[in-house]
LOZA-900728 format. One record per residue: residue number from 1; x, y, z of N, C-alpha, C, CB in turn. Coordinates in steps of 0.2 Angstrom, whole numbers, plus 2048, in hexadecimal, padded with zeros to 3 digits. Glycine has a CB too. Layout:
BEGIN
num->NUM&n_u->X&n_v->Y&n_w->Z&ca_u->X&ca_v->Y&ca_w->Z&c_u->X&c_v->Y&c_w->Z&cb_u->X&cb_v->Y&cb_w->Z;
...
END
This chain:
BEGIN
num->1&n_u->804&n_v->7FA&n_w->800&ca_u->800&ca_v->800&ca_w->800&c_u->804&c_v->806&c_w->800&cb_u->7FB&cb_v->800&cb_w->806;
num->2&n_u->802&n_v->80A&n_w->7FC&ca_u->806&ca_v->810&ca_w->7FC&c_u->806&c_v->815&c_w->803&cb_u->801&cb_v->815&cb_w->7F6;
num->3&n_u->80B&n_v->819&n_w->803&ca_u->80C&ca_v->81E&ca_w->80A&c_u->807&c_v->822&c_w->80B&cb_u->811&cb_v->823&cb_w->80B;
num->4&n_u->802&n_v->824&n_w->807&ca_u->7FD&ca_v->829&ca_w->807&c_u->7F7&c_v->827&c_w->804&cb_u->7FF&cb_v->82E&cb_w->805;
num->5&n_u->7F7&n_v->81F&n_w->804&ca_u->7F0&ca_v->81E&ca_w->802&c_u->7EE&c_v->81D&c_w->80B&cb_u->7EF&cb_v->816&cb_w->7FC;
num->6&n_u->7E7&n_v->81E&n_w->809&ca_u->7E3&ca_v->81D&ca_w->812&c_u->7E2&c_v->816&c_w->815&cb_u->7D9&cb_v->820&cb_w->811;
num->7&n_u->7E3&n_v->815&n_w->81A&ca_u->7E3&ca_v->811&ca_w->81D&c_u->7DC&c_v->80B&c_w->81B&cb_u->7E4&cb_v->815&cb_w->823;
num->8&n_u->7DD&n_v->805&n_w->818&ca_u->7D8&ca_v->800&ca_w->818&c_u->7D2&c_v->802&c_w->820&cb_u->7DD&cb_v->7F6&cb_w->817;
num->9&n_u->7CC&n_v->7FF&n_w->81B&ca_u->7C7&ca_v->801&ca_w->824&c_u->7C3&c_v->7F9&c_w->821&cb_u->7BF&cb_v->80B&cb_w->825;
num->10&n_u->7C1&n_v->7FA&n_w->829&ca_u->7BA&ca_v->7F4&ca_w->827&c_u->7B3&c_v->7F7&c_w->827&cb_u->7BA&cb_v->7EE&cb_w->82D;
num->11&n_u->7AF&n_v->7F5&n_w->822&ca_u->7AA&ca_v->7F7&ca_w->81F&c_u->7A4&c_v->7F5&c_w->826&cb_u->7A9&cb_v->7F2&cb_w->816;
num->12&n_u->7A0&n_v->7FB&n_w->825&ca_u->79A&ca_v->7FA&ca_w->82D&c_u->798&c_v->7F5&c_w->82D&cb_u->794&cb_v->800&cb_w->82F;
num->13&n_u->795&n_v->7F2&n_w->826&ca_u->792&ca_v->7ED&ca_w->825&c_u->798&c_v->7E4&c_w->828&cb_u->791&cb_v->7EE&cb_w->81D;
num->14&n_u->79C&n_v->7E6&n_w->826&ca_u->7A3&ca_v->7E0&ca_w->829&c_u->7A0&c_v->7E2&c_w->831&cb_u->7AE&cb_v->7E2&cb_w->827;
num->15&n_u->7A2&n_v->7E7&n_w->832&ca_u->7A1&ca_v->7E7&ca_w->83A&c_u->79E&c_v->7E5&c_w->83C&cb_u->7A1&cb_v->7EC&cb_w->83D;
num->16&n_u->796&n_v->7E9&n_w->83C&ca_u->791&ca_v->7E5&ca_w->83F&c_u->790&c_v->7DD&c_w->83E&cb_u->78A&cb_v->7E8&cb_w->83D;
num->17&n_u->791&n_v->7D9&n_w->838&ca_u->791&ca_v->7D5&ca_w->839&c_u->796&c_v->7D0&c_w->83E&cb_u->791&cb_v->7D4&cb_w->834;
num->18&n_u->79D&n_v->7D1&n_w->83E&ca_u->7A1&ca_v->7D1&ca_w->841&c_u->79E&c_v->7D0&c_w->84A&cb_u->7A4&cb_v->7D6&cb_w->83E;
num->19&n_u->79A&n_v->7D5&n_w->84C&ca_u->796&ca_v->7D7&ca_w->852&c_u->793&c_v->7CF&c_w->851&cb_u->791&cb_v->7DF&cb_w->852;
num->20&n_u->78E&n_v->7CF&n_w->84F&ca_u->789&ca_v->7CC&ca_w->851&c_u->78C&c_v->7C5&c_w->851&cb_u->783&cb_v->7CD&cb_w->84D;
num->21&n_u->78F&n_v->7C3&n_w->84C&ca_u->794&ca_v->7BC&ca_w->84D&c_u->796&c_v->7BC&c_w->854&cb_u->79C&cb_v->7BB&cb_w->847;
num->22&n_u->79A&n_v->7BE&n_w->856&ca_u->79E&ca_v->7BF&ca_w->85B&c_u->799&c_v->7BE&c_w->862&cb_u->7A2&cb_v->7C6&cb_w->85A;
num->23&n_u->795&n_v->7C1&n_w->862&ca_u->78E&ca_v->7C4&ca_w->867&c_u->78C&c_v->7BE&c_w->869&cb_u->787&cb_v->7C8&cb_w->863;
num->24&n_u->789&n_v->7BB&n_w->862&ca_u->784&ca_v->7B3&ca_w->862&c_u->78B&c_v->7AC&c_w->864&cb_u->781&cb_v->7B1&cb_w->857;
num->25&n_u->792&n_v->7AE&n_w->862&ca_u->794&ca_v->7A7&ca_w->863&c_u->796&c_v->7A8&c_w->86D&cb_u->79C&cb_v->7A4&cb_w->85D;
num->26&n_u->796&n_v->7AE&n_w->86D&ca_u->798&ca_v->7AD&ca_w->875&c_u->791&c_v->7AA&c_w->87A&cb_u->79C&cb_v->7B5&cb_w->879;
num->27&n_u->78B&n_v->7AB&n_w->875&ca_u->784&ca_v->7AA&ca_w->87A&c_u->781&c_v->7AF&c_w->87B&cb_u->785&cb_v->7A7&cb_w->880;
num->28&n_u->781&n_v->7B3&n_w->877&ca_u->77E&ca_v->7B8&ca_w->878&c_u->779&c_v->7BB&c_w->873&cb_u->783&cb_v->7BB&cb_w->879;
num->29&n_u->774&n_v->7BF&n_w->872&ca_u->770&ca_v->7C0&ca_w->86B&c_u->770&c_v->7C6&c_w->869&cb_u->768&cb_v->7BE&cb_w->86C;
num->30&n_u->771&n_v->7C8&n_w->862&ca_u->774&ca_v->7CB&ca_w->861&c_u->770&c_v->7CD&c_w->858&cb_u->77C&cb_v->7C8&cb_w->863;
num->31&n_u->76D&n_v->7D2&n_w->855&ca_u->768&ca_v->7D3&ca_w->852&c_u->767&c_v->7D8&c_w->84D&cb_u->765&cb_v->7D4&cb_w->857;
num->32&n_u->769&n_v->7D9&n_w->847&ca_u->767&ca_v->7DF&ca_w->844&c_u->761&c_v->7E0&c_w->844&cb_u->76A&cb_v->7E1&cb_w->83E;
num->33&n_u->760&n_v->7E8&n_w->845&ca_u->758&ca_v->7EA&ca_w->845&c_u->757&c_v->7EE&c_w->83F&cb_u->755&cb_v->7EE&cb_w->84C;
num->34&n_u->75D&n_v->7F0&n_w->83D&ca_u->75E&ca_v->7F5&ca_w->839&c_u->762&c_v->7F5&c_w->834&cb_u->75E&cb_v->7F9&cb_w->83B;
num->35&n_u->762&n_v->7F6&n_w->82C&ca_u->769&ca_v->7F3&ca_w->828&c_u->76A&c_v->7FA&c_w->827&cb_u->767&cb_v->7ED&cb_w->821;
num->36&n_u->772&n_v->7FE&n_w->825&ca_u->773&ca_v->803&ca_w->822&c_u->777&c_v->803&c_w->81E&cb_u->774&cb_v->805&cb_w->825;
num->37&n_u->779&n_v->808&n_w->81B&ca_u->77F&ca_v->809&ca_w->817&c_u->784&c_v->803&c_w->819&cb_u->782&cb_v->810&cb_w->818;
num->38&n_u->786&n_v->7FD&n_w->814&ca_u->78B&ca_v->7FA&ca_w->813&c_u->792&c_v->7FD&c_w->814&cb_u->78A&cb_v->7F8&cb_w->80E;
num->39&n_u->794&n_v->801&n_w->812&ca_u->79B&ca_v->807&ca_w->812&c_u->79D&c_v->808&c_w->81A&cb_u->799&cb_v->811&cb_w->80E;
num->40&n_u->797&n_v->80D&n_w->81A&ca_u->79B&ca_v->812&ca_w->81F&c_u->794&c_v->814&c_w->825&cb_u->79E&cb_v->81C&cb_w->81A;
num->41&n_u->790&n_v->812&n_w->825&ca_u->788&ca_v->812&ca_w->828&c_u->78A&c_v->814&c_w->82F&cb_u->783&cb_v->80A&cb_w->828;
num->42&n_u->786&n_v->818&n_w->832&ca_u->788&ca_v->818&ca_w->83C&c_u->785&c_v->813&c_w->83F&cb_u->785&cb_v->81F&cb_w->840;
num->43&n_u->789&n_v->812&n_w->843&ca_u->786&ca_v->808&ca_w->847&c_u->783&c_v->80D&c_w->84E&cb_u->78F&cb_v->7FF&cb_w->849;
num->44&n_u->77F&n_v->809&n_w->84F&ca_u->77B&ca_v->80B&ca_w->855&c_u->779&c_v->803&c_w->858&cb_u->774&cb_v->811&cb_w->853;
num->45&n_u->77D&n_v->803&n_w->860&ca_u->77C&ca_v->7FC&ca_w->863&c_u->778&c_v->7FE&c_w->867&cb_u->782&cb_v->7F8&cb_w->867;
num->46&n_u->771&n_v->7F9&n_w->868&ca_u->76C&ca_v->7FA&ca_w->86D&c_u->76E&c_v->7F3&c_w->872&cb_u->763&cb_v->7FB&cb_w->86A;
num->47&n_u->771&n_v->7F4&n_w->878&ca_u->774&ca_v->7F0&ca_w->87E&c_u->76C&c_v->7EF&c_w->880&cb_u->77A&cb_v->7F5&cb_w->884;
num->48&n_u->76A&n_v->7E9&n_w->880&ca_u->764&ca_v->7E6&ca_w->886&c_u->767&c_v->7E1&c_w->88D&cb_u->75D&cb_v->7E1&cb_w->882;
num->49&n_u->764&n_v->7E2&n_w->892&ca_u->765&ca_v->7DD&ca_w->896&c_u->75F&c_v->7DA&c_w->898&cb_u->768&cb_v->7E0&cb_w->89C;
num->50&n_u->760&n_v->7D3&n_w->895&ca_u->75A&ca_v->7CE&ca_w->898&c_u->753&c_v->7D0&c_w->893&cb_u->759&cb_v->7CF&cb_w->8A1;
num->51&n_u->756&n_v->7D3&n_w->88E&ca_u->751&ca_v->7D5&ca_w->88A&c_u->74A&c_v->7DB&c_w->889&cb_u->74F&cb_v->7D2&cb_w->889;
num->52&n_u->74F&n_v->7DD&n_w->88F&ca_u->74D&ca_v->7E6&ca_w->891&c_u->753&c_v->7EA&c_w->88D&cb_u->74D&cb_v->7E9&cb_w->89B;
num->53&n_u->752&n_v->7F1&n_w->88D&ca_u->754&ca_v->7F3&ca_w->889&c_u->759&c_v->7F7&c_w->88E&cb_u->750&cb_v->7F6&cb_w->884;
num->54&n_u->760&n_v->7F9&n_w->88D&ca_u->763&ca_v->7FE&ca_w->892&c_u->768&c_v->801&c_w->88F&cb_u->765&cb_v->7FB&cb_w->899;
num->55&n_u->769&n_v->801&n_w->88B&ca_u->76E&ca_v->808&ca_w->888&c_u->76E&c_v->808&c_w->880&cb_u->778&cb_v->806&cb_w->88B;
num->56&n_u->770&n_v->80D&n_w->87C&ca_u->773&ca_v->811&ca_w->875&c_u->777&c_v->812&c_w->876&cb_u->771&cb_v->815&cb_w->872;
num->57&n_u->77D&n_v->811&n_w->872&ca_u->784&ca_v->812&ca_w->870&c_u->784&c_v->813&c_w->868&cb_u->789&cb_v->80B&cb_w->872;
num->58&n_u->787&n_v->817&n_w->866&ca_u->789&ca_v->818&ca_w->85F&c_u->790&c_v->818&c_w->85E&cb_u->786&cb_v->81E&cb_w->85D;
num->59&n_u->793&n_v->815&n_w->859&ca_u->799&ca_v->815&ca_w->856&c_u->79C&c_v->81C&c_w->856&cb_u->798&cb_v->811&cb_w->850;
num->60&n_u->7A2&n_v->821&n_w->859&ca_u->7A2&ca_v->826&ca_w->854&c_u->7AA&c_v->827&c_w->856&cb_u->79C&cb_v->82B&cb_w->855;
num->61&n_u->7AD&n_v->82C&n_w->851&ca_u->7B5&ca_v->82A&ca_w->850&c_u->7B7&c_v->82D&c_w->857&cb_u->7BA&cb_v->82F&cb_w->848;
num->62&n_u->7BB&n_v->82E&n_w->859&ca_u->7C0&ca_v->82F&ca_w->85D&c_u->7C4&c_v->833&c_w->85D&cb_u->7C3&cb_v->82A&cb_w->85D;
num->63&n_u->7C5&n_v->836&n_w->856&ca_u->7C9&ca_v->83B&ca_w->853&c_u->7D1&c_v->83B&c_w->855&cb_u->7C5&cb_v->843&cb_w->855;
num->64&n_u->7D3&n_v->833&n_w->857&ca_u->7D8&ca_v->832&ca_w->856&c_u->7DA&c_v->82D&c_w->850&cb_u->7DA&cb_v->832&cb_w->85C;
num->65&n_u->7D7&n_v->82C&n_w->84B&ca_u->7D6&ca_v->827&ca_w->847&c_u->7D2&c_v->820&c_w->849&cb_u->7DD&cb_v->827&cb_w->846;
num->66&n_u->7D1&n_v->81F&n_w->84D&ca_u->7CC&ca_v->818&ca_w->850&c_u->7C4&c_v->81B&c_w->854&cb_u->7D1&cb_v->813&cb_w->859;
num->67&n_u->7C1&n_v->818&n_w->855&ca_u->7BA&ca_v->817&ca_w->858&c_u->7B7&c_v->817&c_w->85F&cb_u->7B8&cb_v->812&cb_w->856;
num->68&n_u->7B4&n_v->81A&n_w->862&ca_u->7B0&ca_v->816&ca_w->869&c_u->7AA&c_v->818&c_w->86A&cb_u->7B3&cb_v->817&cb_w->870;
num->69&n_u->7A7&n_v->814&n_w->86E&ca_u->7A1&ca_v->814&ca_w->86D&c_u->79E&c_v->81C&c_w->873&cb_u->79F&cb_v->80C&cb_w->86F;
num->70&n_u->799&n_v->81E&n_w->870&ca_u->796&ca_v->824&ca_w->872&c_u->78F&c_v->821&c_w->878&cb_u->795&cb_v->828&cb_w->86B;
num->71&n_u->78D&n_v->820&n_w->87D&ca_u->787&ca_v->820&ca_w->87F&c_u->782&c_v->827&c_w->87C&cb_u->787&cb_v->81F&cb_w->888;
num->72&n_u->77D&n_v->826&n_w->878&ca_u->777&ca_v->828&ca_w->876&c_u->772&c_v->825&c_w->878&cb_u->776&cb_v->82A&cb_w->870;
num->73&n_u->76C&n_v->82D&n_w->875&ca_u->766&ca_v->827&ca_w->876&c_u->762&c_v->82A&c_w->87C&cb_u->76A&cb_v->81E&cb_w->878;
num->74&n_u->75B&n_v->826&n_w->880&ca_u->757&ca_v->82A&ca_w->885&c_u->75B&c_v->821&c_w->88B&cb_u->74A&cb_v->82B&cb_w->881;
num->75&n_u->75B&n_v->826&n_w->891&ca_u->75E&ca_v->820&ca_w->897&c_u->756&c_v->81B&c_w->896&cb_u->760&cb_v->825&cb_w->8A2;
num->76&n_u->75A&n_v->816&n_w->899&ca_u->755&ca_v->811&ca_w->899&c_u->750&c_v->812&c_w->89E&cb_u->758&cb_v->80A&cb_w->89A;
num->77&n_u->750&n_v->815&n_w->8A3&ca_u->748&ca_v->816&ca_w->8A7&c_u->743&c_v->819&c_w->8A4&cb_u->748&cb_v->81B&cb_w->8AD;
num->78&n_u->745&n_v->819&n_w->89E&ca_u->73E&ca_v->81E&ca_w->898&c_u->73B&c_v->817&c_w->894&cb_u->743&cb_v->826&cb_w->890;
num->79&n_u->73F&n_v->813&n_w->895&ca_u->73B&ca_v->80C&ca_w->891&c_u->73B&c_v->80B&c_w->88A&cb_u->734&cb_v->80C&cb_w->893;
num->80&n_u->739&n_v->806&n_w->889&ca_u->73A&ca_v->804&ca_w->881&c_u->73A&c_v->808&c_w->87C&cb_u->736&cb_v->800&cb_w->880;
num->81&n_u->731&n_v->80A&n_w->87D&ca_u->72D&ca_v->80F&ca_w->87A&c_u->731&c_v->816&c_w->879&cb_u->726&cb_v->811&cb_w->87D;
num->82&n_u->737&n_v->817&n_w->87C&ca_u->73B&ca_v->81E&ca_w->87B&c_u->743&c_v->81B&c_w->875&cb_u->73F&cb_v->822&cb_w->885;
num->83&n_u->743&n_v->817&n_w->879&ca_u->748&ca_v->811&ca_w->872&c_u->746&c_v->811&c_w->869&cb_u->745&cb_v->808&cb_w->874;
num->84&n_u->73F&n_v->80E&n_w->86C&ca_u->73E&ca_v->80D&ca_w->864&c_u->73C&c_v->814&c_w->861&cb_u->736&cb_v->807&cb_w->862;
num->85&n_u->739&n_v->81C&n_w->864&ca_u->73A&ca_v->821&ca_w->863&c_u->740&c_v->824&c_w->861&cb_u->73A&cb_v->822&cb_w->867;
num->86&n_u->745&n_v->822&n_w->864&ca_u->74C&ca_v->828&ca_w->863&c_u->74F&c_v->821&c_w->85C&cb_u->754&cb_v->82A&cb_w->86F;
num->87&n_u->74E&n_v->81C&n_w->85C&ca_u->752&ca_v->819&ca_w->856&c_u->750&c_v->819&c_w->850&cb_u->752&cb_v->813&cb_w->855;
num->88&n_u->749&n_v->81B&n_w->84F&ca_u->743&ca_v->81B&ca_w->84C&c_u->746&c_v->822&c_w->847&cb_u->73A&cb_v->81B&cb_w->851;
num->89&n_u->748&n_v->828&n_w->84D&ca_u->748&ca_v->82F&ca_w->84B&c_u->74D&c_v->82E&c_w->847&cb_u->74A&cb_v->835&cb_w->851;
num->90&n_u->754&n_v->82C&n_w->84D&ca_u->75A&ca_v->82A&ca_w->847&c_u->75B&c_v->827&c_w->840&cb_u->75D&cb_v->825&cb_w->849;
num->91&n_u->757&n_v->822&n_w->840&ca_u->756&ca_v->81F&ca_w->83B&c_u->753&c_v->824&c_w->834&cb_u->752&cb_v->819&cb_w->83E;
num->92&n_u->74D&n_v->827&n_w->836&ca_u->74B&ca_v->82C&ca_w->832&c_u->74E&c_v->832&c_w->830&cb_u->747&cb_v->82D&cb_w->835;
num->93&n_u->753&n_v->834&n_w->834&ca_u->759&ca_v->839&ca_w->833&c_u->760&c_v->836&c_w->830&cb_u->75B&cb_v->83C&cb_w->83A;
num->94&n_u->760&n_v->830&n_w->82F&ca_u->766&ca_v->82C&ca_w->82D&c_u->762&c_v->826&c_w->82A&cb_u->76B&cb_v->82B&cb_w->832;
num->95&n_u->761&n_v->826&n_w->825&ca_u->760&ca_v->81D&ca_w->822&c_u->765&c_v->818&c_w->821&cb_u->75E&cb_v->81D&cb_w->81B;
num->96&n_u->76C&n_v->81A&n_w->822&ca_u->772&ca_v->817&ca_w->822&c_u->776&c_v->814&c_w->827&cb_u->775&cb_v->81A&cb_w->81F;
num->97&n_u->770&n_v->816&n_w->82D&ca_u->773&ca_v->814&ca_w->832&c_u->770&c_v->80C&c_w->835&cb_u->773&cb_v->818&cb_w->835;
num->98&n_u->774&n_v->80A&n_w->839&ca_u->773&ca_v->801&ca_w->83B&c_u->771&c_v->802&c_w->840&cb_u->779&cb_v->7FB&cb_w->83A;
num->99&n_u->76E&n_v->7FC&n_w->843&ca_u->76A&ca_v->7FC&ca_w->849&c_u->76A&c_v->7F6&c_w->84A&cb_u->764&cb_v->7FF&cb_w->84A;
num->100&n_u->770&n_v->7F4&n_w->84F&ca_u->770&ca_v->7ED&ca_w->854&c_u->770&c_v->7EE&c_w->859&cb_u->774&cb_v->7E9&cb_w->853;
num->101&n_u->76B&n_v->7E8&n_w->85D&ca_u->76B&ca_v->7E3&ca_w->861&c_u->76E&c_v->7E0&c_w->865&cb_u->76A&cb_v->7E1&cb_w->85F;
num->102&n_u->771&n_v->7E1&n_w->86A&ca_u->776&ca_v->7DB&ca_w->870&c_u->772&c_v->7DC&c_w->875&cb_u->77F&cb_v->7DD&cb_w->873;
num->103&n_u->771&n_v->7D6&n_w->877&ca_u->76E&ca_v->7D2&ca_w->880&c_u->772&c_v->7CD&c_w->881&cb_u->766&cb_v->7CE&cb_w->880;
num->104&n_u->777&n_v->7CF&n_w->883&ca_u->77F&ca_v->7CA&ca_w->887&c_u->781&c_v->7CF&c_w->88C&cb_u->786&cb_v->7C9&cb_w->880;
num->105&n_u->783&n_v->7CA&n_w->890&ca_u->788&ca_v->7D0&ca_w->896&c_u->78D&c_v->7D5&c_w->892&cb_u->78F&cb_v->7CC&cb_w->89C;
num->106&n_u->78F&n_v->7D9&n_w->896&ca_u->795&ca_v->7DD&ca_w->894&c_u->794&c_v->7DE&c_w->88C&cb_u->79C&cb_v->7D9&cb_w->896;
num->107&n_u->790&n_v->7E2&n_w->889&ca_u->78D&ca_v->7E1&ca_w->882&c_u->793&c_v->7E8&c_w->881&cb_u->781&cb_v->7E2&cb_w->880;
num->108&n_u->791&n_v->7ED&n_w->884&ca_u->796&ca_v->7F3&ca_w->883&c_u->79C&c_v->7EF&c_w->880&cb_u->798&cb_v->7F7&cb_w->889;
num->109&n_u->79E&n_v->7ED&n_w->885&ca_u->7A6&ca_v->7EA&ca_w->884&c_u->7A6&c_v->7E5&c_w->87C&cb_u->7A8&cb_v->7E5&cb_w->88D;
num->110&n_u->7A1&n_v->7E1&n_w->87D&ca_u->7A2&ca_v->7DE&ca_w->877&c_u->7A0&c_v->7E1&c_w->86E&cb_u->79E&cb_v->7D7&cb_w->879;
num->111&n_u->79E&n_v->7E5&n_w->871&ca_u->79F&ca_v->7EC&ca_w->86C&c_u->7A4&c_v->7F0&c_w->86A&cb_u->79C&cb_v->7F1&cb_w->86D;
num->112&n_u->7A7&n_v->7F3&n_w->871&ca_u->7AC&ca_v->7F8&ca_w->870&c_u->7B0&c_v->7F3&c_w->86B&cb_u->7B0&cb_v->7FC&cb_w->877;
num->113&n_u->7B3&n_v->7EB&n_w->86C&ca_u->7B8&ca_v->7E8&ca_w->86A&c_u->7B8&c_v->7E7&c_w->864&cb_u->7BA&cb_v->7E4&cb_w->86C;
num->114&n_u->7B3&n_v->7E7&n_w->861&ca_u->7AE&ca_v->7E4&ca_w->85B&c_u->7B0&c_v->7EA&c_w->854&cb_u->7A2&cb_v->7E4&cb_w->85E;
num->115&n_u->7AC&n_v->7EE&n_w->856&ca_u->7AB&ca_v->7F4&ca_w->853&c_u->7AF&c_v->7FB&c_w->853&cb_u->7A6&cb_v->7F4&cb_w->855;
num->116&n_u->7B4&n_v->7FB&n_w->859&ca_u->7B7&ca_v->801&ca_w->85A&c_u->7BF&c_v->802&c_w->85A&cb_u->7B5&cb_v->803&cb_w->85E;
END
């Protein structure tokens, strides 16, 4: 590779897939709800526990060349119905963006490594 060609990336679509493999073989479940841009799509992880819903993270750079995850989103004492709300908005303001699914322990963590 040339000195001033840009650095290879992996495609959001690799990623998320990437995620959910990884999610499902440790036992965990793990879901797209939403398909986006293949390229470069914003990934938005919705973390459930026990199949309640308790956090939004979004993928976003770091501005030091890498990634981490941002908590967005309404806190989980507002309930589902604020969930499917604020993704629903997203989604409508961004069609390119992805929307998955984790209900595994430590879902953050198996994100940040996945994807960031």
């Amino acid at each position: 590779m040339a000195e001033d060609s840009p650095a290879a990336r992996l495609t959001s679509a690799m990623l998320v897939g990437a995620l959910v493999k990884r999610v499902n073989a440790a036992g965990g479940f793990a879901m797209i709800l939403a398909k986006g841009d293949a390229m470069s799509g914003v990934i938005l992880v919705q973390v459930m526990d026990k199949g309640r819903e308790s956090a939004i993270f979004e993928r976003v750079s770091n501005f030091r060349g890498g990634h981490a995850l941002m908590r967005c989103g309404p806190p989980a004492e507002e309930g589902s119905e604020a969930f499917a709300a604020y993704a629903e908005r997203r989604r409508r303001s961004d069609p390119d963006l992805w929307l998955v699914e984790l209900d595994i322990a430590d879902a953050e963590r198996f994100a940040a490594e996945t994807i960031c």
